[in-house]
C-alpha positions, 0 to 999 in steps of 0.5 A: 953185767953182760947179756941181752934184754930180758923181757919182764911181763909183770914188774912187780912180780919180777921185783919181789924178793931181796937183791944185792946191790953195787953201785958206782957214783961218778961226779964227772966235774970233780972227777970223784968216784964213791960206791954204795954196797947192799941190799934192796928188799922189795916186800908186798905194801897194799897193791903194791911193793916198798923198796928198801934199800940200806948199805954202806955209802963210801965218799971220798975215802968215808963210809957212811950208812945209808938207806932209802925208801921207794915205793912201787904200785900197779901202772895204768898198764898190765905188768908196768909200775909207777915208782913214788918217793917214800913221801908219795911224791911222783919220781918215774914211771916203770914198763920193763915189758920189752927188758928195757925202759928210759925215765926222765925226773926232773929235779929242780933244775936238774934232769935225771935220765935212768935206763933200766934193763934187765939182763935176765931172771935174776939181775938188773942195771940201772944208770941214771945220769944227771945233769943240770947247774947243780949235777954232773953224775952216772950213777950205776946199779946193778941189782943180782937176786939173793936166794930166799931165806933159808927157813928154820926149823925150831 
């Protein structure tokens, strides 16, 4: 995905609406690279969005179906986000005010770092890379904006 920084001044509002999503899974102490195709929805829930996101997840020569569940609310400042797992759980915070942000989860002994930036209205990358005794990953996402549903008429 090429371009520059796209500043965002409301994440939410930028997120709204349903994406296609290609993702590469590097585990950099195997050498092994797996790929996750599909679609991510973020749809009005209370104050703010829940992400769902469902595709298929090819390891190691095996497709698998695969989906999970974000949630996104209003941050502490105008046009940020904080991002929790589907069980309320804390994951990382989001300000993509100036098209870019980094975030840090740790996980147990493990550290995921994501970098997020946003290259225009309607594409964004995400590259969380993970280290720790456990992990050795880059995951990265790219994100491009489908059109709305075509309405139909009866």
């Amino acid at each position: 995905m090429a371009g520059g920084l796209w500043p965002v001044a409301d994440a939410l509002a930028f997120l709204t609406g349903d994406w296609r999503v290609e993702r590469t899974v590097r585990d950099l102490a195997e050498d092994v690279t797996g790929t996750f195709t599909g679609t991510t929805a973020f749809t009005a829930e209370g104050e703010g969005l829940l992400h769902f996101e469902s595709g298929t997840f090819e390891w190691r020569g095996v497709a698998r179906p695969a989906e999970r569940t974000l949630r996104f609310l209003p941050g502490e400042e105008p046009g940020t986000a904080v991002v929790r797992f589907s069980d309320g759980r804390f994951f990382h915070g989001l300000d993509l005010r100036d098209g870019h942000h980094i975030a840090d989860h740790p996980c147990s002994a493990d550290l995921y770092r994501g970098e997020f930036t946003v290259h225009d209205a309607d594409g964004w990358r995400t590259v969380w890379r993970v280290r720790g005794p456990a992990k050795d990953l880059v995951l990265t996402t790219d994100y491009r904006r489908l059109p709305p549903a075509a309405v139909r008429l009866p």
